[in-house]
N, C-alpha and C positions, 0 to 999 in steps of 0.2 A: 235858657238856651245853652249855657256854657256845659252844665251840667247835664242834657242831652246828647251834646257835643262827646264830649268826657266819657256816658255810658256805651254810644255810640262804638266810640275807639276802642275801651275796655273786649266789647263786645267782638269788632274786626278781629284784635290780637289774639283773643281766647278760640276764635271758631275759623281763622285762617287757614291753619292749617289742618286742622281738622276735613273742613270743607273742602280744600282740594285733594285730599286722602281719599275720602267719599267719591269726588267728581272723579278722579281717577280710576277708582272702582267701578263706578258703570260705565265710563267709555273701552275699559276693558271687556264688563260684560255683553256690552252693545257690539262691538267688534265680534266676538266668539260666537254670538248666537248669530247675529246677519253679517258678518264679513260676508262670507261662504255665497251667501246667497245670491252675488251679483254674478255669479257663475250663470246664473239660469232666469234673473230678473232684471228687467230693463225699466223698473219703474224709480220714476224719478224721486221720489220719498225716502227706498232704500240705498240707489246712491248717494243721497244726499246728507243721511243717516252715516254711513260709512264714511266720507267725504268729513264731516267737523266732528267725528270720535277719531279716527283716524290722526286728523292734522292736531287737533287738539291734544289726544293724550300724551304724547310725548313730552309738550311745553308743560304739561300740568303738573306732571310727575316730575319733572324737573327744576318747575318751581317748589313742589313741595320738598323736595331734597333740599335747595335751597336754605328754606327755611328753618328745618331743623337745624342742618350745619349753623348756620345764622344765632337761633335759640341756644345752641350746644356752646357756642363760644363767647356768648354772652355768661352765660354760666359756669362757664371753665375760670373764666378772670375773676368769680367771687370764690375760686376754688371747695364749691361743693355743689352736686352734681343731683337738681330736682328729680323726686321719681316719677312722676309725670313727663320728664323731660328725658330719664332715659325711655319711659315708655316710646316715647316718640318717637328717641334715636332704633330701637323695634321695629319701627315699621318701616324705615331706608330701604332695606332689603326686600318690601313688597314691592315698594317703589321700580329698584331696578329689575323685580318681576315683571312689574306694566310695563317697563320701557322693552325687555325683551317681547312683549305683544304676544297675541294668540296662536295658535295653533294655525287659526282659518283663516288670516291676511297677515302677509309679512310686507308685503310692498300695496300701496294703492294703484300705482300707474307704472309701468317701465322704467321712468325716470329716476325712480326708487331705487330699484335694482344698480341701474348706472352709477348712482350717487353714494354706493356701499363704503366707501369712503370715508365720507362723512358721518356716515352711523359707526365709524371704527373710531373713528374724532369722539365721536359721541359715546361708544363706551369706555373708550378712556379716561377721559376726563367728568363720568358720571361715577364709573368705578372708585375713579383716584377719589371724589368728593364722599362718595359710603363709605369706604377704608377709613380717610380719614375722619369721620363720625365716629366712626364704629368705635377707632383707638383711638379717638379724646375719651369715648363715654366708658370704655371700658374700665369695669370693677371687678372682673371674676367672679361674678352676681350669676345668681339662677339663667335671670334674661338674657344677661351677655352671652353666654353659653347658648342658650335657645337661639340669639341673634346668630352665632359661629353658624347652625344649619341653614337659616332661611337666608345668610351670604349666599352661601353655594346654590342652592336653589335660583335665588334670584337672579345670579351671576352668570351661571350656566344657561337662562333663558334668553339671557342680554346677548351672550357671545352667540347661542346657537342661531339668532335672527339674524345676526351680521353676518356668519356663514352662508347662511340663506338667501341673503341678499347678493351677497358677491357669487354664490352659485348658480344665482336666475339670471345675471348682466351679460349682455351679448358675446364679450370676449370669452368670459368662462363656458358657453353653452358652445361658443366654434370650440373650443380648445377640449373637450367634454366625448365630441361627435367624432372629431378629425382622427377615425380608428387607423390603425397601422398595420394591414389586412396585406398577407403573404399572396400575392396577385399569382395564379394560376400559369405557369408557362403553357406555351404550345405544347413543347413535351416534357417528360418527366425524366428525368435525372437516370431512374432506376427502371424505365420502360425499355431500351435495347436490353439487360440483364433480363430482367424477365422474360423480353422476347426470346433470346436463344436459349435459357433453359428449360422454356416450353417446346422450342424445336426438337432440343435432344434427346426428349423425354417421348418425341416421336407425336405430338400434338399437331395439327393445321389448325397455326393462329392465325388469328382478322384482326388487323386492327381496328379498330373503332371510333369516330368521333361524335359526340353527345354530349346535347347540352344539359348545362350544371345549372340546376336551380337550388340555390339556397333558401328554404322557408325559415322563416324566423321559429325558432324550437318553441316561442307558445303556441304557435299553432296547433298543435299535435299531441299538448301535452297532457291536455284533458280527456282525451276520445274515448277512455274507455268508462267512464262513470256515465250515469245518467243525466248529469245537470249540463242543460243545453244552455250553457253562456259562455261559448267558444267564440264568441264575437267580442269578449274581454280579452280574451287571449289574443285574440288575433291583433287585436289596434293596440294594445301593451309590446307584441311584438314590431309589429310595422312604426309603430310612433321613434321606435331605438334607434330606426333609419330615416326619417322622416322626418324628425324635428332638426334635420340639418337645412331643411327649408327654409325656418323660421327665421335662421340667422341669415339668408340669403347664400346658403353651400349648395353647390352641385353634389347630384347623384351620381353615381354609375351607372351602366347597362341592365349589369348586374339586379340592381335595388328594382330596376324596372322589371326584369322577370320577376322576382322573389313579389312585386307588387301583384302583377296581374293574375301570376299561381292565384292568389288567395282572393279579386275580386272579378275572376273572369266566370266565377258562376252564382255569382251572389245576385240576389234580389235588388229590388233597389231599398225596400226597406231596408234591409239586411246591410247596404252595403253606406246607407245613411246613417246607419248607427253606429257601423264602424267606426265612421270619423266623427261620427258625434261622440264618443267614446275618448278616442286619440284628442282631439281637442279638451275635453275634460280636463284627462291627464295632463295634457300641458296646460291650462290654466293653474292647477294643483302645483305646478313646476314653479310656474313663472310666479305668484301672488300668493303661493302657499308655505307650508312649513313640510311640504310633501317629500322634499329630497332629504330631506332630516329624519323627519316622523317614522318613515315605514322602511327604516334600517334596522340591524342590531343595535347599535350603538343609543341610537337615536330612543329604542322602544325601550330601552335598559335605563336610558336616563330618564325618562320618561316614572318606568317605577319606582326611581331611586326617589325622584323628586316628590312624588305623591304619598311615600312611604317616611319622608323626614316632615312634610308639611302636616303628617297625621300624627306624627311623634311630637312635634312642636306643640301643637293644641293638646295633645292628652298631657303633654306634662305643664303649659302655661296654666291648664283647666284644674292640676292638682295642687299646683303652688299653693304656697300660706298667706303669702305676701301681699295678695290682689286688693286689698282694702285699703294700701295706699292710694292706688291709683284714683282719679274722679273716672266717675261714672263713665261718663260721655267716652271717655278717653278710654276704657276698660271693653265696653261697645263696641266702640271702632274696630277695638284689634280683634274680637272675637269674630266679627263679622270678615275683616281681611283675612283670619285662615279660615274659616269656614268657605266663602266663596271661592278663595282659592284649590278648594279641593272639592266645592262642587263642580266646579270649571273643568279643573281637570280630571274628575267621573267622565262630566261632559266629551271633554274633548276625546277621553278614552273612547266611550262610544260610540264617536262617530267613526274615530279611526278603525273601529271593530267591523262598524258595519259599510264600509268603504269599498267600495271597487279594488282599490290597490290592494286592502285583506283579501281578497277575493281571489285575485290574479297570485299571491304570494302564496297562499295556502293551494292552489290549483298547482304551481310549480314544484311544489313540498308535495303532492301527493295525500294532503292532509284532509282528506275525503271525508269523513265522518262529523269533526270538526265544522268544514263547510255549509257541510247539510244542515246541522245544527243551523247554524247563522243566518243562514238560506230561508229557513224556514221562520227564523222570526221579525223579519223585513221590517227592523227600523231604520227610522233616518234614510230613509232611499227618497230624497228628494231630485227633482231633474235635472240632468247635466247643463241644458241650455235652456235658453228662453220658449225654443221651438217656433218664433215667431216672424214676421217681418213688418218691420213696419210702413206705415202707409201716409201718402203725402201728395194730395192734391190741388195741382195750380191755381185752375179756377177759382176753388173757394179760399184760397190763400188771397189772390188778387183781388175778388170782389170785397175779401174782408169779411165773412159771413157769420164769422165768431166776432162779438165787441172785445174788446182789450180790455183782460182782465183787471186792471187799474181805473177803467169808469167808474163805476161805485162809489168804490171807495175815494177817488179824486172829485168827484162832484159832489161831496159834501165840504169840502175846505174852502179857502177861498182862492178866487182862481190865479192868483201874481204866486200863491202855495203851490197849485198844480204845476204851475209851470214851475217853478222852479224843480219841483222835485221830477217830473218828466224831462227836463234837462239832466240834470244829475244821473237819471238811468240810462239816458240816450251816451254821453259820455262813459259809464262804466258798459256800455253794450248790452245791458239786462234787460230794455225794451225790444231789439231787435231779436235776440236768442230766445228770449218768453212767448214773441207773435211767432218766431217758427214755431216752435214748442208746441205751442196750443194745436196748430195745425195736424201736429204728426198722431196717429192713429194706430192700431195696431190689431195683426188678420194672423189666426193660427197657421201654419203652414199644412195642407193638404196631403194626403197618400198619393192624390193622383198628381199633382202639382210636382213631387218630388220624381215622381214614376216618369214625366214628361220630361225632368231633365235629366234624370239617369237615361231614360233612351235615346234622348239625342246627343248623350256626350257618346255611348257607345256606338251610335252611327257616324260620327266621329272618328272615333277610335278603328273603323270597317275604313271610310274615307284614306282615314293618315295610310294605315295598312297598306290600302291596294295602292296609293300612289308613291307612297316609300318619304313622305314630306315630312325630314326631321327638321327644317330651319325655322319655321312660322306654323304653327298648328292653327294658328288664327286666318293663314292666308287661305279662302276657301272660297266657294262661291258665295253670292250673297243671296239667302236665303227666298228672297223673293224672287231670283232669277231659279233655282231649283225649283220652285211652285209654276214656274211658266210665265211669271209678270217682271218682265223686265223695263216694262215700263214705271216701275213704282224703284227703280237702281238709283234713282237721283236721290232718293230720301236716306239710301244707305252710305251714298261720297261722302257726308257731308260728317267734319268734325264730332267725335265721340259728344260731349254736350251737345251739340246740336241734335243728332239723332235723338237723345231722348226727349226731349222737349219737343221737336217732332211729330215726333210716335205716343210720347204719353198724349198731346192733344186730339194725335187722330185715333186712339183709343177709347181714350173719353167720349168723342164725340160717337163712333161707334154703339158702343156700348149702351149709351144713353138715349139713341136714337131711333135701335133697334130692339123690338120683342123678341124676348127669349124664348126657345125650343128646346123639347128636352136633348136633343140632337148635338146644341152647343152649347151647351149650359155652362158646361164642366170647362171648356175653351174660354167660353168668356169670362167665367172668373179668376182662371188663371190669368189670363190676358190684363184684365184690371190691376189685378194682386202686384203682379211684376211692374208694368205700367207704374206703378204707384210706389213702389219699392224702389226701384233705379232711380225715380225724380225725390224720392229721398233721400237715397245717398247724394244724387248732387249739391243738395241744397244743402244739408247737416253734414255731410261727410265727404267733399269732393277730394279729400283728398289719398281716397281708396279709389277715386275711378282715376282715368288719365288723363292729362294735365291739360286745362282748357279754360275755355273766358266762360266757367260757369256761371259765377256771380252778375255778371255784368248781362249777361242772356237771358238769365232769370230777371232781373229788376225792368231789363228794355221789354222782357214777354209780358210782364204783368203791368207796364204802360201802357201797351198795345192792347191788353185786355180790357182795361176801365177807359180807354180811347173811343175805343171798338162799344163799347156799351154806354158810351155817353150821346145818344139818340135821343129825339125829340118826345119818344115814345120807348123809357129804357127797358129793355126786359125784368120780368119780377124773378125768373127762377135761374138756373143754370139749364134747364131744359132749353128757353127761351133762346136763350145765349147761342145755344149747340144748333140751335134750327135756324139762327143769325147766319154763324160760320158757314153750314151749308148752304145756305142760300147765296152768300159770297162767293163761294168756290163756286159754283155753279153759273156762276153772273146773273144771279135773279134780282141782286140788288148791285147797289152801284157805291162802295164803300170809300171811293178816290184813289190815287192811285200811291199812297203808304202800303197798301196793302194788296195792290197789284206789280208791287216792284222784285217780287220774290226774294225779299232780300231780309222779310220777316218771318221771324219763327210760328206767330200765328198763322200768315198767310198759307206757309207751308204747311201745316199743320190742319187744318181743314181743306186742302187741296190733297192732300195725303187722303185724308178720309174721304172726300168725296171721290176719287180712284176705287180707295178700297170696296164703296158702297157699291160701284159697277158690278163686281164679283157676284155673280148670281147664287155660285151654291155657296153656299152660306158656311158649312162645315167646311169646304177648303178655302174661304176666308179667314176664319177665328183661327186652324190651323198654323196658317201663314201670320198670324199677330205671334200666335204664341211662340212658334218659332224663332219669329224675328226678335223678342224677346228674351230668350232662352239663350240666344245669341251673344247678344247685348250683355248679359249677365254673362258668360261662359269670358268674352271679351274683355271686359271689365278683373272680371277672378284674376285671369293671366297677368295683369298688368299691375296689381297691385302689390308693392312690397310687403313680406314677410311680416313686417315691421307693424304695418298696419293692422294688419290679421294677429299679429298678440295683445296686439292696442286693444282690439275691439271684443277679444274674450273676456274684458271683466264689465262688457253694460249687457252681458246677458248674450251674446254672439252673435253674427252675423251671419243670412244663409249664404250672403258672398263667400267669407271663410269657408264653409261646408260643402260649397260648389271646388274651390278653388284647391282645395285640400284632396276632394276627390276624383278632378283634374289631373290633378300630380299622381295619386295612384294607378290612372291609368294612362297616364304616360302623354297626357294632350298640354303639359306645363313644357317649358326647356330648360330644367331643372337638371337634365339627365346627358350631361357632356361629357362625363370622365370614360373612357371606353376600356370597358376590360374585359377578357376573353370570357365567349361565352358559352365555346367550346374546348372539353379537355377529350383526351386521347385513353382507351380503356382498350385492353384486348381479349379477345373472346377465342379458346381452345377448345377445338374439337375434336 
């Protein structure tokens, strides 16, 4: 046993560090290849993947510096210096490579960026500990000299992540935007001069007043080439003005024309990929290495570094020396420059075939170039998710999915189960897992998006004609525009409430009634949304406005397994919905919880059975989807900036994408600062 023991330990101290050298290496490679990707996926696998490579590399690589140091000074007190043991002190310098991190995540969450601070804690005191490696181990050896390059390499990745970080943190992004724009007078300095030397020149001058739109110069600056992706242009320019939103800044008047110039004849394709675009970009801000990477500066160190880590290996590869080292040990390091310079091929790449190359060389005029690029369409993966997710009450209530835990817990013994479904209940992973299972997910529609582009711009006709710059949200209520102002009570009532509301007299709709080809297209938006809104309350209330969502939801889905606990309980959710109606209707006699109006079921099937009145059918689903469309437009306005940066890295929200192109056209109140928006021009005849 002793001697088990014994090989055991021998065994830890020889493959320790080793081992986290390695383990460091693929959480670097795991980062570089799927950071990126939660730009555009929302599944739970690859945040999760990102999430323990992420938290993890850091510590690992920091233990393994550790260790060295640790081994080095072990060996410095017998005053001679194993070449195994400088091999090791070699690889320090890849180390502070990982801790500089990829290309494609510099921060996981926001919090990150805040805390830039502490990653400056962190490269000082990681730096201070290679230095000191570096000049214990130093001999003026082949290595040492190789180690001299792959410092600056490593050192240079380390400082440019902390830069990055402190350039994505809320203070630096106001302090970034807050431009110091020469504000336009009424008139101009040198306008009476000009006017009388045009008098005496014998001229009838006019004066003039006209208004001054500034477009953002990408708009404009590709038009004469054939490559129709002016819609890069255009969101690289507006995002310059625009992402002073993020940090919760007002706009100008001003930002408000220079908006509508460019989306007052867009599509709504057209004008959803705008900001699908601008959102991009700012995720690339906020969680990337993007305000670094696609500079001079940036692109230069960039080849410096790929150019010394390739000099490094061709001259480690011609040494004489290599047959001190043990194998394993000789491996490792062949493998840390080699991957590091496939990485960075890699990372070249993508930056090659990137949108921001695209926009860079479109302002450079680098036309031929482009086309090239253009034409060999790698790495064009999708900006966002494209999708919305879906979250239905009913079958959350009746429990229709088993808990993924049965299985596997009904083979233990059961004083086992319970204890460990204690222990999840207490760390919150039973309740966040049974939503989870719940939430579903629906591509987002042409038509779907077509419906709210045209009711934000009948909006935008609305504000127009009545001159309403205080509350964009104060309007009629949707149902009272359809002619049913009898259905106004379902809209009084508290932001959560409405949707719980609405989502069950949807449902019950939807499921109640046969579909036509006439509303086809109505009723699935109608569900989609439906199902979307009751998912942000439940997973994300705290993008909608502030309300007893939690506690509405737990009292509805009482009321639901209440309500279906009859002598004769329904088998389906069909059963259920032809319950509810029959309740509204008084064909059954349910007592009076449910005649008190004072339940969000009750309402909720008295809602639908109104709506059922509605005979034509197509301006029923109309008026769902509207009220809907609403609902969400309502919700956009009210949610901080904050939230909407939060939520570009689980793949995006269509709230974000509504709320963003809200604010373009001017239905956010973002836009207070007032500056003229007329200047004075004279005209000689």
């Amino acid at each position: 046993m002793e001697a088990l023991v014994q090989t055991l330990t021998n065994l830890w101290k020889e493959w320790q560090l080793r081992g986290l050298v390695l383990l460091s290496l693929t959480f670097q490679t795991i980062l570089i290849v799927v950071g990126n990707r939660r730009k555009y996926s929302n599944q739970l696998l690859v945040r999760f993947a990102v999430w323990v490579a992420y938290l993890a590399a850091d510590t690992v690589a920091t233990m393994a510096l550790g260790i060295i140091s640790n081994d080095l000074g072990d060996t410095s007190d017998n005053g001679e210096l194993d070449a195994n043991i400088e091999l090791h002190v070699f690889w320090a310098p890849f180390l502070l490579l990982h801790l500089g991190g990829p290309d494609t995540i510099t921060a996981y969450s926001l919090e990150d960026n805040e805390l830039w601070l502490r990653h400056l804690l962190g490269l000082a005191l990681q730096t201070g500990v290679a230095f000191n490696t570096f000049l214990m181990a130093w001999r003026g050896s082949h290595l040492s000299i190789l180690s001299t390059l792959m410092v600056f390499v490593g050192l240079s990745k380390y400082v440019e992540r902390t830069w990055v970080l402190r350039s994505a943190s809320s203070e630096q992004i106001k302090g970034s935007v807050i431009a110091r724009r020469d504000l336009p007078g009424p008139s101009n300095p040198n306008l009476l001069k000009e006017y009388d030397v045009k008098k005496e020149e014998g001229y009838n001058v006019i004066p003039n007043r006209v208004i001054d739109i500034q477009l953002p110069m990408e708009t404009f600056a590709f038009e004469d080439n054939s490559i129709s992706k002016t819609e890069l242009l255009k969101a690289y320019g507006l995002l310059q003005i625009f992402k002073r939103i993020f940090v919760n800044l007002l706009l100008s008047s001003r930002d408000l024309d220079t908006s509508l110039a460019v989306f007052q004849n867009l599509s709504s394709e057209k004008a959803f990929e705008v900001v699908e675009i601008e959102l991009a970009f700012m995720y690339d801000l906020l969680y990337t290495k993007a305000s670094v990477v696609y500079s001079r500066w940036g692109l230069s160190l960039r080849c410096i570094n790929l150019s010394l880590t390739c000099i490094v290996l061709v001259l480690f590869s011609l040494a004489d020396d290599k047959h001190k080292y043990k194998k394993a040990d000789l491996v490792i390091t062949f493998l840390l420059l080699v991957v590091a310079i496939v990485l960075d091929i890699y990372a070249a790449l993508v930056i090659l075939f990137s949108d921001w190359t695209f926009v860079w060389l479109s302002l450079h005029k680098r036309t031929s170039i482009l086309k090239a690029i253009t034409s060999i369409q790698l790495f064009k993966n999708p900006r966002w998710s494209n999708s919305m997710a879906q979250y239905n009450l009913l079958s959350f209530a009746l429990k229709e999915k088993p808990m993924i835990y049965d299985p596997i817990l009904s083979q233990v013994k059961p004083h086992l189960c319970h204890r460990i479904l204690k222990l999840f209940k207490c760390l919150g992973i039973v309740e966040k897992q049974e939503k989870e299972r719940y939430v579903t997910k629906e591509v987002i529609s042409k038509s779907l998006k077509e419906w709210i582009f045209k009711h934000l711009k009948e909006r935008l006709k609305v504000k127009a004609t009545v001159h309403d710059t205080s509350d964009v949200g104060r309007q009629k209520f949707i149902v009272e525009i359809y002619g049913h102002g009898e259905l106004k009570w379902s809209m009084e009532k508290g932001f959560d409430e409405k949707i719980l509301i609405w989502h069950i007299a949807t449902d019950i709709c939807y499921y109640l009634e046969e579909s036509t080809e006439a509303i086809q297209s109505k009723r699935e938006m109608s569900i989609l949304m439906s199902r979307y809104m009751l998912h942000l309350l439940v997973n994300y209330p705290s993008m909608l406005p502030a309300g007893l969502g939690d506690i509405l939801i737990e009292d509805t889905c009482a009321e639901v397994i209440d309500f279906c606990n009859t002598p004769e309980p329904p088998n389906n959710k069909i059963e259920v919905y032809e319950m509810m109606v029959k309740a509204a209707t008084g064909a059954e006699l349910l007592g009076m919880r449910y005649r008190t109006g004072k339940s969000m079921l009750s309402n909720g099937y008295s809602l639908a059975a109104k709506l059922n009145e509605i005979s034509n059918k197509e301006e029923k689903w109309s008026l769902i989807t509207d009220t809907w469309v609403e609902m969400l437009a309502h919700a956009a306005t009210h949610c901080e900036g904050s939230q909407h940066r939060q939520q570009l890295r689980r793949g995006g929200q269509l709230l974000t994408h509504v709320w963003l192109l809200m604010a373009h056209l001017g239905l956010t109140d973002h836009f207070q600062i007032p500056q003229p928006r007329d200047i004075t021009r004279l005209t000689a005849k």
